[in-house]
ZAROFI-332408 format. One record per residue (C-alpha): residue number from 1; residue in one letter; x, y, z. Coordinates in nm, 4 decimals. Layout:
// ZAROFI-332408
+-----+---+----------+----------+----------+
:   k : r :       c1 :       c2 :       c3 :
+-----+---+----------+----------+----------+
: NUM : A :        X :        Y :        Z :
...
+-----+---+----------+----------+----------+
// end
This chain:
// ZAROFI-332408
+-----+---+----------+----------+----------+
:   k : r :       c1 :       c2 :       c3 :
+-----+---+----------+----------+----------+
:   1 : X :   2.9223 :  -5.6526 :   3.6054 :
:   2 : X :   2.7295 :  -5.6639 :   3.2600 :
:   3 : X :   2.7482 :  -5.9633 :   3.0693 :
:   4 : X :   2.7972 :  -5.9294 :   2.6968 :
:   5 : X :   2.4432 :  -6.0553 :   2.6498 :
:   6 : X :   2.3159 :  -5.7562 :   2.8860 :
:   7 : X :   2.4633 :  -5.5090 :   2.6916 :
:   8 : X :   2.3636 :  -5.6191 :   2.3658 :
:   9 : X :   2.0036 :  -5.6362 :   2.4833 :
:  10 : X :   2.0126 :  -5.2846 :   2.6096 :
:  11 : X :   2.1765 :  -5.1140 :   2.2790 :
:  12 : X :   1.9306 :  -5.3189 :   2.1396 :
:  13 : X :   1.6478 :  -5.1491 :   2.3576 :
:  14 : X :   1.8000 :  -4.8188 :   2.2538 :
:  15 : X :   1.8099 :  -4.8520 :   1.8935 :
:  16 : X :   1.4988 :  -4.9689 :   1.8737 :
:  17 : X :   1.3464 :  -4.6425 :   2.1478 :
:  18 : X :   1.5134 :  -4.4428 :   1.8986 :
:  19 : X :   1.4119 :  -4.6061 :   1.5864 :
:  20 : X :   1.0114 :  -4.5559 :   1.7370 :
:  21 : X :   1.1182 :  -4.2026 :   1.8151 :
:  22 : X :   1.1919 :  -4.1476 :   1.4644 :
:  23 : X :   0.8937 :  -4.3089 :   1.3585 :
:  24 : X :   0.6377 :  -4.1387 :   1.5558 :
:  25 : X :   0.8271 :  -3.7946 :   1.4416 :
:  26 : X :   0.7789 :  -3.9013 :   1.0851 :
:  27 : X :   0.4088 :  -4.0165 :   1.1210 :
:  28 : X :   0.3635 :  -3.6450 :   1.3310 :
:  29 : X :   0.5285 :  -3.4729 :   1.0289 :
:  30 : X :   0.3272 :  -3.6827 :   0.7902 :
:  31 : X :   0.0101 :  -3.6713 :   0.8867 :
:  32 : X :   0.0801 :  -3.2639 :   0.9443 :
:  33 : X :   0.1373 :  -3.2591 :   0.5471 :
:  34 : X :  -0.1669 :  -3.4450 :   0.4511 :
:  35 : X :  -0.3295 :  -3.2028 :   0.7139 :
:  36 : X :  -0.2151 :  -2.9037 :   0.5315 :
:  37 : X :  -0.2591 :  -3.0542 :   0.1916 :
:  38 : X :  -0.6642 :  -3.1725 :   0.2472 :
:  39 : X :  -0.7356 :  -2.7516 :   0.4063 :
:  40 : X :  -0.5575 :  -2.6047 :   0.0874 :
:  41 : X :  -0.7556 :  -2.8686 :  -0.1366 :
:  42 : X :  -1.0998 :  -2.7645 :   0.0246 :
:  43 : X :  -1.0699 :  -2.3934 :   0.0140 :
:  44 : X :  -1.2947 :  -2.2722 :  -0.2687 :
:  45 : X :  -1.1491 :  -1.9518 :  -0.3787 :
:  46 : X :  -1.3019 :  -1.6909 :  -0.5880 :
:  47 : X :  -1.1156 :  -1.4927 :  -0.8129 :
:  48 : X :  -1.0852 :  -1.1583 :  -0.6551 :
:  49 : X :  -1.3199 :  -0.8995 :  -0.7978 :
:  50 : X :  -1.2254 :  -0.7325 :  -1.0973 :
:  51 : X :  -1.4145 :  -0.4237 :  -1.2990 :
:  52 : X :  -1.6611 :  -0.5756 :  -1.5559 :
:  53 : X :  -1.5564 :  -0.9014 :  -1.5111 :
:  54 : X :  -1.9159 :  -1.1292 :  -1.4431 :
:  55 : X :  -1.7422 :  -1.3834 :  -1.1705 :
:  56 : X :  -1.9342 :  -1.1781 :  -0.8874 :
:  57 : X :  -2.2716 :  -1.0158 :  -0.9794 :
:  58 : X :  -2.2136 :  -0.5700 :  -0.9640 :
:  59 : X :  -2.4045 :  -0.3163 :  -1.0278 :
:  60 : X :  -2.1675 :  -0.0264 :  -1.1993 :
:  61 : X :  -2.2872 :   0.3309 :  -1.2604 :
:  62 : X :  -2.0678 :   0.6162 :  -1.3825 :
:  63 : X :  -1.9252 :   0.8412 :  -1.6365 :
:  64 : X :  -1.7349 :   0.8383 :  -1.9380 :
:  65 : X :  -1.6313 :   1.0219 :  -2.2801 :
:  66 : X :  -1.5361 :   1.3542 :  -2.3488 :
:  67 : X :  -1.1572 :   1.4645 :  -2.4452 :
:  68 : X :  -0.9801 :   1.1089 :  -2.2958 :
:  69 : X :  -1.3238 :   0.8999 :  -2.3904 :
:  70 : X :  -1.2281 :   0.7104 :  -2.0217 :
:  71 : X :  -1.4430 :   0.6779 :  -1.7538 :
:  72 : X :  -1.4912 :   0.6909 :  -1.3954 :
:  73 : X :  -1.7155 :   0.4059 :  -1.2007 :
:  74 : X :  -1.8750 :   0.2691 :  -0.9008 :
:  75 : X :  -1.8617 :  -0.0506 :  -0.8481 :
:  76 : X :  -2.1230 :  -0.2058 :  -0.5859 :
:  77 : X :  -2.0660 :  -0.6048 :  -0.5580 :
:  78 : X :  -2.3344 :  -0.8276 :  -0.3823 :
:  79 : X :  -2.0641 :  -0.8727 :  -0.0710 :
:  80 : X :  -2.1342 :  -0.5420 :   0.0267 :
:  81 : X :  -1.7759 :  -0.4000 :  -0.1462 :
:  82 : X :  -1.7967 :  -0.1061 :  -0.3122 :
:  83 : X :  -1.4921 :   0.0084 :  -0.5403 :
:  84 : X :  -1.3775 :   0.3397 :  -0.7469 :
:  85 : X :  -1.2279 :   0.2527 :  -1.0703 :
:  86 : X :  -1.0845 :   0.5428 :  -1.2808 :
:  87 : X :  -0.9912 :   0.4257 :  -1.6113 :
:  88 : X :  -0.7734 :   0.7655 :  -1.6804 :
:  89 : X :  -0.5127 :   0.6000 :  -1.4632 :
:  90 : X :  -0.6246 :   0.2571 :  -1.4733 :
:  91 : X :  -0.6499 :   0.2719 :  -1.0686 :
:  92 : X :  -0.9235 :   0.0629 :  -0.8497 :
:  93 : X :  -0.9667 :   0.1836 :  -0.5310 :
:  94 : X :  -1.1298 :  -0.0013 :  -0.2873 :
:  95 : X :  -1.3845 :   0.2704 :  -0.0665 :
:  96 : X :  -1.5362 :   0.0417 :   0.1942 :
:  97 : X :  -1.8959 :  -0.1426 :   0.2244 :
:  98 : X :  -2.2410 :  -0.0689 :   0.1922 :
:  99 : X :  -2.5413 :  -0.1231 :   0.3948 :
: 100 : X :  -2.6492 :  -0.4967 :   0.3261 :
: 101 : X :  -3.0380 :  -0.4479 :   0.3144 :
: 102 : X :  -3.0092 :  -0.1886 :   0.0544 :
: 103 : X :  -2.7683 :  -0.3727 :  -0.1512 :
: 104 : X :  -2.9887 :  -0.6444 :  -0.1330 :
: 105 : X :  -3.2676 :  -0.4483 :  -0.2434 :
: 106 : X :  -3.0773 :  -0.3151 :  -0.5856 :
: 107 : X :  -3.0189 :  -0.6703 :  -0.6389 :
: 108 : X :  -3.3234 :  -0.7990 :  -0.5712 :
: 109 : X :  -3.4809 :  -0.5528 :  -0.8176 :
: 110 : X :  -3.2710 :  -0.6084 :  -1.0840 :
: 111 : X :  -3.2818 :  -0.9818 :  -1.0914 :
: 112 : X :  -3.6656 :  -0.9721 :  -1.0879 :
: 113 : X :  -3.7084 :  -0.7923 :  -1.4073 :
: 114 : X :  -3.7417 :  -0.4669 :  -1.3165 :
: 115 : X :  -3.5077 :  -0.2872 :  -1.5404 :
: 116 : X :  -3.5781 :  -0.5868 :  -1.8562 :
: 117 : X :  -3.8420 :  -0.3669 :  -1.9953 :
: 118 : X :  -3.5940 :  -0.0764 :  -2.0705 :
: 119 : X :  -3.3133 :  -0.0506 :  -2.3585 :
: 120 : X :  -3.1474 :   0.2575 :  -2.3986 :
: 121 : X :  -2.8102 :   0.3108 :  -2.5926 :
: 122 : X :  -2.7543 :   0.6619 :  -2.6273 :
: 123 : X :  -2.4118 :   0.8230 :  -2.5490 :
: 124 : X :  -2.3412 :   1.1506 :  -2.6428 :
: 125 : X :  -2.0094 :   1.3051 :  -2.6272 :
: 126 : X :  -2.0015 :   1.2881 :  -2.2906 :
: 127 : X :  -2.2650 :   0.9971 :  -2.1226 :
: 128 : X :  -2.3580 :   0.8401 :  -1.7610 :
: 129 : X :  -2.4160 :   0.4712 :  -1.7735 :
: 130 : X :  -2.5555 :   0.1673 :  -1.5335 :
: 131 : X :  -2.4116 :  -0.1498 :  -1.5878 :
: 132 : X :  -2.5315 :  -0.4777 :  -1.4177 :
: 133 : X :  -2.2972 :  -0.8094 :  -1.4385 :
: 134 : X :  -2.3250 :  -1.1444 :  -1.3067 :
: 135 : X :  -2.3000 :  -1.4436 :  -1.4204 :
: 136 : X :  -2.6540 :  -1.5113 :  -1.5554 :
: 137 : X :  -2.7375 :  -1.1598 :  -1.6515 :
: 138 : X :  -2.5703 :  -0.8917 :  -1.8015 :
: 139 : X :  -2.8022 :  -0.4891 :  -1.8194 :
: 140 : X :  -2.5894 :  -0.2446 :  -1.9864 :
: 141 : X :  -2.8024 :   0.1219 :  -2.0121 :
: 142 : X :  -2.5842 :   0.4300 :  -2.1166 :
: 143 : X :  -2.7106 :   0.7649 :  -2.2448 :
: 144 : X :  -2.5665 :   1.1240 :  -2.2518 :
: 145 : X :  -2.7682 :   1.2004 :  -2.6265 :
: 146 : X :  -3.0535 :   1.3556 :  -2.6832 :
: 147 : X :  -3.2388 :   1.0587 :  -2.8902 :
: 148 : X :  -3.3747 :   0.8530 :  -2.6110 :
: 149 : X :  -3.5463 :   0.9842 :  -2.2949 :
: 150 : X :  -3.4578 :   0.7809 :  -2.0016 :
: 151 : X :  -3.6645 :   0.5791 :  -1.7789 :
: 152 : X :  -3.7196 :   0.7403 :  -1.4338 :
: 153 : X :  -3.6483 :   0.4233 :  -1.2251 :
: 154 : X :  -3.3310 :   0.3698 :  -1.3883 :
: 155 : X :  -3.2501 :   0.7620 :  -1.2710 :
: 156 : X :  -3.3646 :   0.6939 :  -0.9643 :
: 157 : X :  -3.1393 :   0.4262 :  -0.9181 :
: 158 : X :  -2.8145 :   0.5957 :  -1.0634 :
: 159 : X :  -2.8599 :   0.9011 :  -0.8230 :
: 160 : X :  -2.9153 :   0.6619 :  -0.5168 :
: 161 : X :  -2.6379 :   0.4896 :  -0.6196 :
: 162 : X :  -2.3998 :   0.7448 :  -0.6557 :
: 163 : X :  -2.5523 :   0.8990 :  -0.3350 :
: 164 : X :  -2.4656 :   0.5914 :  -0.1599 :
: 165 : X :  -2.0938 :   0.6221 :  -0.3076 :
: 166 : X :  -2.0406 :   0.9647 :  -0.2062 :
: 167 : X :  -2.1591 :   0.9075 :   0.1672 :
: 168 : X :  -1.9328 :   0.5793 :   0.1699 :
: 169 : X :  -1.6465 :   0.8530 :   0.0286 :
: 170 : X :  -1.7230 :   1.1502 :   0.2662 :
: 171 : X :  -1.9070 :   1.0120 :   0.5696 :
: 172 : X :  -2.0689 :   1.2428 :   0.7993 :
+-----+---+----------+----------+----------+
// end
């Protein structure tokens, strides 16, 4: 037979087995927060990209004026993305990557200089432009008049460009 004692002691034993039950749940759950908490806090995030906006450096070429004065765009950001923005319809449409050496050849190029030498700011009615943004240099180059004649690298550049976009578009 149990004495009283005896069975004190042993609800005593299980309170407290349930008491450390609840406390090792409650150090499992909290240390599972503070997990959580300290992988969201050390994320960096970049704001996604968005056209003309300088928070990722892009090189844009494209079209615009006429009738609706809107225009149609590549975008080629430095992560390789390349995007279709038509500003008829306000519509981005994502098209897929592009080969990372060449990318990193445009960018190259451009960062060294080699389009600083050239201005040109000549739309007419309806113009072609090339448009470089990041977030230590902006290049903006548009023409489409007859006033300026336009440097050949920056041609060059515009119809690789848009080659690149139209293979990326309708691969073979």
């Amino acid at each position: 037979m149990i004495t009283e004692i005896q069975r004190i002691k042993i609800m005593l034993e299980l309170i407290s087995n349930h008491y450390k039950s609840l406390k090792i749940r409650f150090i499992h759950v909290l240390s599972g927060m503070f997990l959580i908490f300290l992988l969201m806090s050390s994320c960096k995030t970049t704001p996604p990209y968005t056209p003309g906006s300088n928070h990722h450096k892009a090189i844009v070429i494209g079209t615009g004026g006429g009738i609706t004065g809107k225009e149609t765009s590549w975008h080629f950001v430095e992560n390789g993305s390349v995007f279709r923005f038509n500003e008829l319809h306000n519509e981005v449409t994502y098209l897929g990557k592009w080969d990372e050496k060449i990318s990193n050849q445009f960018f190259t190029m451009i960062e060294e200089g080699s389009l600083d030498a050239f201005s040109i700011n000549d739309p007419g009615n309806i113009y072609t432009f090339f448009r470089f943004y990041s977030p230590n240099k902006n290049k903006f180059f548009t023409w489409g008049g007859e006033n300026e004649k336009v440097p050949e690298i920056l041609l060059s550049m515009y119809a690789n460009l848009r080659a690149i976009a139209l293979r990326i578009t309708h691969p073979q």
